[in-house]
PDB file of N, CA, C and O in Angstrom:
ATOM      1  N   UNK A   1     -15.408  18.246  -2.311  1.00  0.00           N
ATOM      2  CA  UNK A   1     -15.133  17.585  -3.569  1.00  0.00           C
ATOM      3  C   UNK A   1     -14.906  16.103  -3.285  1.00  0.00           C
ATOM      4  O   UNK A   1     -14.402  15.822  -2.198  1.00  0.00           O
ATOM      5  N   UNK A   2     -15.258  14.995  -4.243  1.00  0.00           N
ATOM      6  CA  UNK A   2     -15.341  13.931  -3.585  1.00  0.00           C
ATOM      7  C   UNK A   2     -14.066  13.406  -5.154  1.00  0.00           C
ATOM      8  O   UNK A   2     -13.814  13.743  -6.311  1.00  0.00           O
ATOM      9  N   UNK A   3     -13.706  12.567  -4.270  1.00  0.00           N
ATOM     10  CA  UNK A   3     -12.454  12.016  -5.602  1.00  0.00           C
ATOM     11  C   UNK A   3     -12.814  10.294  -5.343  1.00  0.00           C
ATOM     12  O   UNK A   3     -13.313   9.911  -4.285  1.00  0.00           O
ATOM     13  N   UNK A   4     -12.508   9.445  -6.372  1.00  0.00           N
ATOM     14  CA  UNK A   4     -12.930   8.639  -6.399  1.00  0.00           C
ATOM     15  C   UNK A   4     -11.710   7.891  -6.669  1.00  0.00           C
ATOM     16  O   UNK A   4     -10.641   8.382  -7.030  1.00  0.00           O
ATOM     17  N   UNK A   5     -12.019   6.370  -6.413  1.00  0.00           N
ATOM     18  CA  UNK A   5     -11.056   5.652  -5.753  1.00  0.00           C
ATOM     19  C   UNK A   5     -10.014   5.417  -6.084  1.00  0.00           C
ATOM     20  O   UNK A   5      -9.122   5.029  -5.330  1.00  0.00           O
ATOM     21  N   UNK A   6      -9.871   5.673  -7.745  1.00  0.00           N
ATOM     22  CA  UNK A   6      -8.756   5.817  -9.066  1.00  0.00           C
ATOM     23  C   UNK A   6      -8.260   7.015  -8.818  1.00  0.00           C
ATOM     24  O   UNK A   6      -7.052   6.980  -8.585  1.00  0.00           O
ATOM     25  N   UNK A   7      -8.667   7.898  -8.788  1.00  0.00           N
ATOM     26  CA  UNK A   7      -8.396   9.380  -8.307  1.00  0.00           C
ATOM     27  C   UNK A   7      -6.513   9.035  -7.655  1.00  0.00           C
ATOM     28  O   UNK A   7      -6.191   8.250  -6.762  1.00  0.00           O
ATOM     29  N   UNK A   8      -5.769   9.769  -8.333  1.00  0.00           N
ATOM     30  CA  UNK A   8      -4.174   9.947  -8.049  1.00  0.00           C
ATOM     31  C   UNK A   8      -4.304  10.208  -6.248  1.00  0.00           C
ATOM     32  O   UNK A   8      -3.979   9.327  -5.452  1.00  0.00           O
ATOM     33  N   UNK A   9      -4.716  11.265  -5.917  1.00  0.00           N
ATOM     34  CA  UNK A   9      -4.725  11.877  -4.831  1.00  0.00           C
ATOM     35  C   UNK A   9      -5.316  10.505  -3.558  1.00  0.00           C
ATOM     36  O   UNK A   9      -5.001  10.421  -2.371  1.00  0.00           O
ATOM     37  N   UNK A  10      -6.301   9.524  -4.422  1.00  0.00           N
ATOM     38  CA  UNK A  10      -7.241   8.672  -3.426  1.00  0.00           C
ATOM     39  C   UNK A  10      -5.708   7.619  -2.812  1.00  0.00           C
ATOM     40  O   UNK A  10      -5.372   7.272  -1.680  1.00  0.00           O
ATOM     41  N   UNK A  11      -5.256   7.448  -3.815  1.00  0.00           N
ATOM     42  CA  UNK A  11      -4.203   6.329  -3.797  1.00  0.00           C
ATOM     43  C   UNK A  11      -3.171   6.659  -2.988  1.00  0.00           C
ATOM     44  O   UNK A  11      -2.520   5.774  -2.432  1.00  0.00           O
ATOM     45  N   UNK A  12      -2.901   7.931  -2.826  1.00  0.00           N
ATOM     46  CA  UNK A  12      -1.439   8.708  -2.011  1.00  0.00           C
ATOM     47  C   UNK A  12      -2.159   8.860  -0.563  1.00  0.00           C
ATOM     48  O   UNK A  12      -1.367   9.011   0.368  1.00  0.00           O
ATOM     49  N   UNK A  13      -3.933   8.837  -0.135  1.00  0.00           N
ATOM     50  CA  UNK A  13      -3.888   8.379   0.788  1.00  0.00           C
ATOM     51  C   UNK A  13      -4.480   7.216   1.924  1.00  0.00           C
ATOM     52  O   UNK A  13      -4.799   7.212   3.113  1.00  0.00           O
ATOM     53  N   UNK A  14      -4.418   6.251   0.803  1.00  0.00           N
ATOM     54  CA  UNK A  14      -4.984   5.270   0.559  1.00  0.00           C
ATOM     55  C   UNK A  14      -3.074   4.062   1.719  1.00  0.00           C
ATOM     56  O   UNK A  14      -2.979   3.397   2.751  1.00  0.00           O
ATOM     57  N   UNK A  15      -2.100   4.512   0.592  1.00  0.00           N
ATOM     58  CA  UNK A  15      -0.665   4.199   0.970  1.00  0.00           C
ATOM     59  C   UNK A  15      -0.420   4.723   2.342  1.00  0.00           C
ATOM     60  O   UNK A  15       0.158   4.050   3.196  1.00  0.00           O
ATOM     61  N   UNK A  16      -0.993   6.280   2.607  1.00  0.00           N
ATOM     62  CA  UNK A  16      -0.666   6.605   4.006  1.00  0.00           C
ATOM     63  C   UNK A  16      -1.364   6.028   4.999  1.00  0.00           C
ATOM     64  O   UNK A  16      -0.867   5.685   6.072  1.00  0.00           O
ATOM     65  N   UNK A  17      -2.684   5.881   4.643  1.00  0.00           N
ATOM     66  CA  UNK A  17      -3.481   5.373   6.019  1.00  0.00           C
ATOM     67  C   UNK A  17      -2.858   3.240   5.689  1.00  0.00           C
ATOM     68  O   UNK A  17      -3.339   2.279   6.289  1.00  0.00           O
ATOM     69  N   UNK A  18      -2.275   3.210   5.119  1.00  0.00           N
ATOM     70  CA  UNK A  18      -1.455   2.004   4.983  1.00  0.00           C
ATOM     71  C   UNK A  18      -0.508   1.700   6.142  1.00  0.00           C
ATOM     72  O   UNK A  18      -0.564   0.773   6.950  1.00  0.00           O
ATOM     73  N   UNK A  19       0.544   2.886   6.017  1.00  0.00           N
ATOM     74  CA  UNK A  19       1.999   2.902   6.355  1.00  0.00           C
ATOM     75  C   UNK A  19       1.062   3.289   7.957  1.00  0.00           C
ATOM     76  O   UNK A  19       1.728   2.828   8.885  1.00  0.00           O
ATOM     77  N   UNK A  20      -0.159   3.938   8.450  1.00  0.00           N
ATOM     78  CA  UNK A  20      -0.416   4.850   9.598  1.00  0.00           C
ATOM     79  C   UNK A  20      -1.006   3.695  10.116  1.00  0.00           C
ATOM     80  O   UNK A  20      -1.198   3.905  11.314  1.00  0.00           O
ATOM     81  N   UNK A  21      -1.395   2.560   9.799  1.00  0.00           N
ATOM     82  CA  UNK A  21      -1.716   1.387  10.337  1.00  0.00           C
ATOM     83  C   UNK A  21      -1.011   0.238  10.829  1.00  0.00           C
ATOM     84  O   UNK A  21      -1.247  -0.619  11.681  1.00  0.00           O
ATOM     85  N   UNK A  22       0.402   0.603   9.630  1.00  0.00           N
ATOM     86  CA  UNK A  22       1.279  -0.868  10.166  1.00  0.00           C
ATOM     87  C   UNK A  22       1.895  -0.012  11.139  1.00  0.00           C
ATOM     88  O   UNK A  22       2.410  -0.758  11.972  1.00  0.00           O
ATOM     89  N   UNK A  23       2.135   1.434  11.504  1.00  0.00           N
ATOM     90  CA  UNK A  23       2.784   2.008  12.491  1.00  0.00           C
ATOM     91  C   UNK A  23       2.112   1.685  13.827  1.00  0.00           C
ATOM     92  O   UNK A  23       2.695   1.984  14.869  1.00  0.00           O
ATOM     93  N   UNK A  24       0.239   0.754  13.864  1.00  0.00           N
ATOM     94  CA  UNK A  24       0.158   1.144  15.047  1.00  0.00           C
ATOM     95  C   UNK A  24      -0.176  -0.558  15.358  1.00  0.00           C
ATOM     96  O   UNK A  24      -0.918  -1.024  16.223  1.00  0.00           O
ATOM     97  N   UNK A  25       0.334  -1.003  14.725  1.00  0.00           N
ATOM     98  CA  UNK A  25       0.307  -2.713  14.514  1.00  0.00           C
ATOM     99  C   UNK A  25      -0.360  -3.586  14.052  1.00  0.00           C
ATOM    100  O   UNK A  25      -0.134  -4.793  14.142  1.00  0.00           O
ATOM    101  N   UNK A  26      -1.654  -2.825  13.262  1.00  0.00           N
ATOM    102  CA  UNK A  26      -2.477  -3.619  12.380  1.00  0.00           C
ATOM    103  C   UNK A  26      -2.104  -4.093  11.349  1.00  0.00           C
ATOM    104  O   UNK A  26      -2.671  -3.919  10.270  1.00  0.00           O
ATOM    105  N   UNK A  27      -1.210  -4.686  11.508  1.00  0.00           N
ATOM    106  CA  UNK A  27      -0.691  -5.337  10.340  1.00  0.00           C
ATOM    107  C   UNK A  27      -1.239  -5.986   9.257  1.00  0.00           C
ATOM    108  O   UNK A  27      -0.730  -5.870   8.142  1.00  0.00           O
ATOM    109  N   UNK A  28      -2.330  -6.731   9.478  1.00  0.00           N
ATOM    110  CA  UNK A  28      -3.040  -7.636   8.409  1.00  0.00           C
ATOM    111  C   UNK A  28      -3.764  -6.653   7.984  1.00  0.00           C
ATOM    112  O   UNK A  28      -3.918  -6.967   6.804  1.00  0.00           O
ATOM    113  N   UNK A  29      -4.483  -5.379   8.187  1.00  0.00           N
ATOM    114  CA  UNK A  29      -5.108  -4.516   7.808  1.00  0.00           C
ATOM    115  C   UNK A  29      -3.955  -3.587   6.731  1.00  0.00           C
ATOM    116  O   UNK A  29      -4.110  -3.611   5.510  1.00  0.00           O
ATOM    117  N   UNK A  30      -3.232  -3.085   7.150  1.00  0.00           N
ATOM    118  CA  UNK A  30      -2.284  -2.769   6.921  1.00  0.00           C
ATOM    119  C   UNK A  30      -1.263  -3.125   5.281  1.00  0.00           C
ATOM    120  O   UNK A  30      -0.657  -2.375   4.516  1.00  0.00           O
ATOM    121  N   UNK A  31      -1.494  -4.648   5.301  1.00  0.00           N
ATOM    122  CA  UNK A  31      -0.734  -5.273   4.241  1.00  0.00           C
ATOM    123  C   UNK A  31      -2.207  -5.514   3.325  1.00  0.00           C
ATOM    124  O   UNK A  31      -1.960  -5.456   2.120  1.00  0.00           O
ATOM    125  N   UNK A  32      -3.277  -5.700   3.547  1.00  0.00           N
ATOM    126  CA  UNK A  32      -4.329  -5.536   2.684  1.00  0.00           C
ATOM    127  C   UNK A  32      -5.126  -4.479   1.959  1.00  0.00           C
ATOM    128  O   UNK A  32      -5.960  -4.511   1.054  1.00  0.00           O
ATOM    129  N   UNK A  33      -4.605  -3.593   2.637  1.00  0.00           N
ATOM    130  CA  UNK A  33      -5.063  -2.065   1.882  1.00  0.00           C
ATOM    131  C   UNK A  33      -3.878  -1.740   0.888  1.00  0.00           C
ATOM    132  O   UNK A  33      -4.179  -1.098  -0.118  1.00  0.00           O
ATOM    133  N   UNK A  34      -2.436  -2.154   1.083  1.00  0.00           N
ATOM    134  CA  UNK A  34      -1.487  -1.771   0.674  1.00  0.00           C
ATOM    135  C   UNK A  34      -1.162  -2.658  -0.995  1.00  0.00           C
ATOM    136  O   UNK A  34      -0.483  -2.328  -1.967  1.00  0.00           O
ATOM    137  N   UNK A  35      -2.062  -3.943  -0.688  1.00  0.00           N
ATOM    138  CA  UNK A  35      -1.997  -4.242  -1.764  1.00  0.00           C
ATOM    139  C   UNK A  35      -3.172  -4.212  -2.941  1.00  0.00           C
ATOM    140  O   UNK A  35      -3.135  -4.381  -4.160  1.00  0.00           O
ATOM    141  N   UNK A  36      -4.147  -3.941  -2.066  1.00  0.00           N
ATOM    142  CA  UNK A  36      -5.200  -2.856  -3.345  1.00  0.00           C
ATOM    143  C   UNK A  36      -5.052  -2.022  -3.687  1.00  0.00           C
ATOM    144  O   UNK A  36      -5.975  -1.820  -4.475  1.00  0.00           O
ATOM    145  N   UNK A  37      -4.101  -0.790  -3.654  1.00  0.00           N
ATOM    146  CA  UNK A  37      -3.163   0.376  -3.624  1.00  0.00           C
ATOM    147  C   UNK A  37      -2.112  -0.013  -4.132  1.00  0.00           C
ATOM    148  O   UNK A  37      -1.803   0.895  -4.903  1.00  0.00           O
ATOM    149  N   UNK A  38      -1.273  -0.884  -4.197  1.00  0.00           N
ATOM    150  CA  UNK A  38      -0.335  -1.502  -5.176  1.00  0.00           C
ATOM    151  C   UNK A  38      -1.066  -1.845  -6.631  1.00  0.00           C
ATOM    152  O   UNK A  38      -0.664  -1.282  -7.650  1.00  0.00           O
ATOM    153  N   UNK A  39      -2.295  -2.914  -6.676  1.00  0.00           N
ATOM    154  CA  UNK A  39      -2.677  -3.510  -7.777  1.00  0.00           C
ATOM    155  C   UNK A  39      -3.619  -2.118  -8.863  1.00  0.00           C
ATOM    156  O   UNK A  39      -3.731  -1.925 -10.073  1.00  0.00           O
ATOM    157  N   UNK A  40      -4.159  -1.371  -7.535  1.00  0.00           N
ATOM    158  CA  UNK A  40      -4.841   0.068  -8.624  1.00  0.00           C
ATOM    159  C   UNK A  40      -3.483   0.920  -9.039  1.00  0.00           C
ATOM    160  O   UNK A  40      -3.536   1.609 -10.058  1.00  0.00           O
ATOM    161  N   UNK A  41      -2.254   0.877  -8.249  1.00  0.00           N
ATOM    162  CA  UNK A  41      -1.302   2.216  -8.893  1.00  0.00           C
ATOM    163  C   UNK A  41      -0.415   1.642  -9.945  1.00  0.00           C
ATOM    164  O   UNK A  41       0.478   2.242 -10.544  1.00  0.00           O
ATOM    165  N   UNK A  42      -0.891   0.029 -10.131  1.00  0.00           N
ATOM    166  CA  UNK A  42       0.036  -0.594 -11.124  1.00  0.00           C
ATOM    167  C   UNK A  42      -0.696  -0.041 -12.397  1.00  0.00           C
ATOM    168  O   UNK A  42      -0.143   0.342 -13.428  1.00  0.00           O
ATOM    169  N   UNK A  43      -2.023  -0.069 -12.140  1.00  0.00           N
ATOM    170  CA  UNK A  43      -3.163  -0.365 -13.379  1.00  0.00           C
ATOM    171  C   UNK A  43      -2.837   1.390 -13.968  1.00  0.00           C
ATOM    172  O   UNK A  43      -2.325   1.743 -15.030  1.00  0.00           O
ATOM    173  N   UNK A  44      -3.440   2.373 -12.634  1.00  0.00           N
ATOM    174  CA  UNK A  44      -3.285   3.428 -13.278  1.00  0.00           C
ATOM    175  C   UNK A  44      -2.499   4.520 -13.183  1.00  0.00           C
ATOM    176  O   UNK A  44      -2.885   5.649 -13.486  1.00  0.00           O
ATOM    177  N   UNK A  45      -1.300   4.229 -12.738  1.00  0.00           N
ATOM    178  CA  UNK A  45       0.272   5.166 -13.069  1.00  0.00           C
ATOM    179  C   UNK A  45       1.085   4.300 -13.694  1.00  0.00           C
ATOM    180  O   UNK A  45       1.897   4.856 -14.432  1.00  0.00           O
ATOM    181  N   UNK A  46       1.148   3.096 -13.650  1.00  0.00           N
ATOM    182  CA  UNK A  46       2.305   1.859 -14.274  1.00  0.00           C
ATOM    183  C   UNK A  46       2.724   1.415 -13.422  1.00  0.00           C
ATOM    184  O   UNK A  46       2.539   1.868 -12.293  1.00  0.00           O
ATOM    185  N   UNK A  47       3.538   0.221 -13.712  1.00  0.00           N
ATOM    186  CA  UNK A  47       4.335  -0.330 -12.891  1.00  0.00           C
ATOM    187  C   UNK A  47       5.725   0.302 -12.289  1.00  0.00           C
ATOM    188  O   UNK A  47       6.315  -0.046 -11.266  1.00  0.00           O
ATOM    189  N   UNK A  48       6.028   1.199 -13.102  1.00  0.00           N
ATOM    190  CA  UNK A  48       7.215   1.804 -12.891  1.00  0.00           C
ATOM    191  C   UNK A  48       7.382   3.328 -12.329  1.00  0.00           C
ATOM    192  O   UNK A  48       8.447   3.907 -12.116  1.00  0.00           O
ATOM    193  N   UNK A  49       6.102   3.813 -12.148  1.00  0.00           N
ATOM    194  CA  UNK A  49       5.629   4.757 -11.210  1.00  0.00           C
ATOM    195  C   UNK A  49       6.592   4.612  -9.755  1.00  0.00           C
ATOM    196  O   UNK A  49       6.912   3.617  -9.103  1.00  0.00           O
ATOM    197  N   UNK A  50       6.927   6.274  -9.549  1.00  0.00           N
ATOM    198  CA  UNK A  50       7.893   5.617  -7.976  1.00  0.00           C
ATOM    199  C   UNK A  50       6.727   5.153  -6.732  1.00  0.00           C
ATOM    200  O   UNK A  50       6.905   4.245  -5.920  1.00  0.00           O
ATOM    201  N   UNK A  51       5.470   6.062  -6.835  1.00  0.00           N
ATOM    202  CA  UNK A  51       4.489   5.864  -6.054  1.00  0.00           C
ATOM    203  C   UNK A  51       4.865   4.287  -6.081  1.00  0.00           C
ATOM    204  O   UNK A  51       5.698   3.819  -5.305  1.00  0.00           O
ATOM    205  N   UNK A  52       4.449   3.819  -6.662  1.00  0.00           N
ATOM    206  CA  UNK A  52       4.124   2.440  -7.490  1.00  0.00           C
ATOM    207  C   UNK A  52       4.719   1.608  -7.022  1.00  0.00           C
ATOM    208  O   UNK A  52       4.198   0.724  -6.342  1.00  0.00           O
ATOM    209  N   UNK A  53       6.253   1.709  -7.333  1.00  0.00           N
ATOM    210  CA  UNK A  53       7.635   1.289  -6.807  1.00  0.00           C
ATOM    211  C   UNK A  53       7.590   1.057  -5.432  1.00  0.00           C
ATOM    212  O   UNK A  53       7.682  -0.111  -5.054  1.00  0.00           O
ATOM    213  N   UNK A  54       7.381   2.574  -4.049  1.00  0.00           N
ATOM    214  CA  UNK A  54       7.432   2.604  -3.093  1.00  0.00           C
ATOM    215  C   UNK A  54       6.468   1.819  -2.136  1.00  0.00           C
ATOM    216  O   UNK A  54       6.621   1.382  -0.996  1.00  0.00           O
ATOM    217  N   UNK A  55       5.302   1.798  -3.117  1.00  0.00           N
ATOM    218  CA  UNK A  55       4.459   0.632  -2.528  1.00  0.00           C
ATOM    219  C   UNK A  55       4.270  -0.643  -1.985  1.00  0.00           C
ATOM    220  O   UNK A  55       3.743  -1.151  -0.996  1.00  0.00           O
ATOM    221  N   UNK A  56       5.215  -1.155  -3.511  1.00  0.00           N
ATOM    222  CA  UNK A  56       5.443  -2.134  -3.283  1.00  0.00           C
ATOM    223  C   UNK A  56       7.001  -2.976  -2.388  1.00  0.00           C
ATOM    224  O   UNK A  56       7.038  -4.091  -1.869  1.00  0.00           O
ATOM    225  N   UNK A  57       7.890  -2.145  -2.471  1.00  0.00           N
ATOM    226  CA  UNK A  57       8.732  -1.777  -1.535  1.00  0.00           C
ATOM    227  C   UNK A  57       7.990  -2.017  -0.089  1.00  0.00           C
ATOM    228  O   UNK A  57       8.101  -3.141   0.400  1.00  0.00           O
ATOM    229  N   UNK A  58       7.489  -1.352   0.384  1.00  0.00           N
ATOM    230  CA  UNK A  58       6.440  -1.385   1.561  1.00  0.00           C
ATOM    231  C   UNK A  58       5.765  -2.700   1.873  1.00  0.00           C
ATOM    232  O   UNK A  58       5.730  -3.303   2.945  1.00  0.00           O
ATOM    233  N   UNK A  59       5.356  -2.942   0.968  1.00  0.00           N
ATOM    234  CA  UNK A  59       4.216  -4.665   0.863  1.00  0.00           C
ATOM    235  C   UNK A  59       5.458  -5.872   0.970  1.00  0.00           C
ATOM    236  O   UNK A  59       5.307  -6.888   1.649  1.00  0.00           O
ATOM    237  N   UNK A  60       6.362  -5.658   0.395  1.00  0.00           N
ATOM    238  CA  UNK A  60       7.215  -6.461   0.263  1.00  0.00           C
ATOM    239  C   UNK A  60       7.919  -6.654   1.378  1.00  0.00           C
ATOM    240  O   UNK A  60       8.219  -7.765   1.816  1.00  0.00           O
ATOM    241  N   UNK A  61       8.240  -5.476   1.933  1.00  0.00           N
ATOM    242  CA  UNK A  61       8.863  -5.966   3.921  1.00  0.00           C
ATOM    243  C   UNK A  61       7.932  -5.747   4.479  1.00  0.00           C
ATOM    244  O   UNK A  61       8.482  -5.581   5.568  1.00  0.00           O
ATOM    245  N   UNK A  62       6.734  -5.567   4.719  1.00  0.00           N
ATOM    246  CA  UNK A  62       6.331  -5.857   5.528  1.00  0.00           C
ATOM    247  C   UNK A  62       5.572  -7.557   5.240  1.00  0.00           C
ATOM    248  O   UNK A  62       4.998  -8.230   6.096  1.00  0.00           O
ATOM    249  N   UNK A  63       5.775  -7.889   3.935  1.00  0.00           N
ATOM    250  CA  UNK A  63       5.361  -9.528   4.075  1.00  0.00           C
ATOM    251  C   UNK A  63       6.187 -10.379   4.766  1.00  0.00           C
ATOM    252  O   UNK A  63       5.889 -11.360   5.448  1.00  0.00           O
ATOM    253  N   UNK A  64       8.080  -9.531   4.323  1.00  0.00           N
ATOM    254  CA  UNK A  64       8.641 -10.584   5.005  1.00  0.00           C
ATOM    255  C   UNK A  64       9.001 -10.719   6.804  1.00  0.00           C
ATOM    256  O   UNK A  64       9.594 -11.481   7.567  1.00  0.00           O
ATOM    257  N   UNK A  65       8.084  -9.235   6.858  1.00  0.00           N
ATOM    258  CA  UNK A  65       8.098  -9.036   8.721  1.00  0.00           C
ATOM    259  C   UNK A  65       7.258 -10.476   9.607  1.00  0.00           C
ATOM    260  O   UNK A  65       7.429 -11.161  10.616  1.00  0.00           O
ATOM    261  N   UNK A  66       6.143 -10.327   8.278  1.00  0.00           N
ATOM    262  CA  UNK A  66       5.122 -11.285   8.740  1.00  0.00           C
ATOM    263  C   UNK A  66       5.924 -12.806   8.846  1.00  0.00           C
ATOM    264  O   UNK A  66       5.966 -13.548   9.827  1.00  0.00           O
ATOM    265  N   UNK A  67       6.453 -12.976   7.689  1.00  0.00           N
ATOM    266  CA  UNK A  67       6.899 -14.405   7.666  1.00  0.00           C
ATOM    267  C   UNK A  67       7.755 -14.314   8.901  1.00  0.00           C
ATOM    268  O   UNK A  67       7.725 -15.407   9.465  1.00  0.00           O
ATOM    269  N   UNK A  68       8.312 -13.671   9.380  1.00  0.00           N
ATOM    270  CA  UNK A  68       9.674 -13.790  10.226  1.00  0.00           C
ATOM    271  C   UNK A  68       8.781 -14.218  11.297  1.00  0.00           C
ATOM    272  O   UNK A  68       8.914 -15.289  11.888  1.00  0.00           O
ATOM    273  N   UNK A  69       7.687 -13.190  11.583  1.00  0.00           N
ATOM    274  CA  UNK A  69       6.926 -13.118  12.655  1.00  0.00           C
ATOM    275  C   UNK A  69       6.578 -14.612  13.207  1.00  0.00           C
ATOM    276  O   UNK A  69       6.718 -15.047  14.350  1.00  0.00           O
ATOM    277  N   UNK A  70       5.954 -15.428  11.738  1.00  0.00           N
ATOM    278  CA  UNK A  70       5.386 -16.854  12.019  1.00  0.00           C
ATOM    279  C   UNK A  70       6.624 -17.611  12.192  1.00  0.00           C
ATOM    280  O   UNK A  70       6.375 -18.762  12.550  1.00  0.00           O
ATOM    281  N   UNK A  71       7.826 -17.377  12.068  1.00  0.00           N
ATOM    282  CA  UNK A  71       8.595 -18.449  12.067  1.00  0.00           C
ATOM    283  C   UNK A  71       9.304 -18.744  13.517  1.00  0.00           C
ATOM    284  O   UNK A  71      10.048 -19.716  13.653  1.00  0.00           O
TER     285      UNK A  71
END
């Protein structure tokens, strides 16, 4: 069965192979999948979705890992 990229299920592992990337230090990969997966789970669960929420939670430290990183 093929699910497509809106697809609920695409997005839950869309976030994991996210979180399974910054675990192995791809970080810039990592924070760029996470926020096309943020901007589609805003569009189609809401903003207030916990998915949604947890996402961005996620994007959000790991931006400020990055900044720390450059500083």
């Amino acid at each position: 069965r093929v699910l497509g990229e809106e697809h609920p299920s695409t997005l839950i592992s869309m976030a994991n192979l996210a979180h399974t990337w910054k675990s192995q230090s791809r970080n810039e990969e990592a924070i760029s999948l996470m926020e096309k997966c943020f901007e589609l789970q805003k569009r189609i669960l809401g903003t207030h979705h916990p998915s949604t929420e947890t996402s961005l939670e996620a994007l959000t430290e790991w931006r400020i890992e990055e900044l720390a990183i450059r500083i």
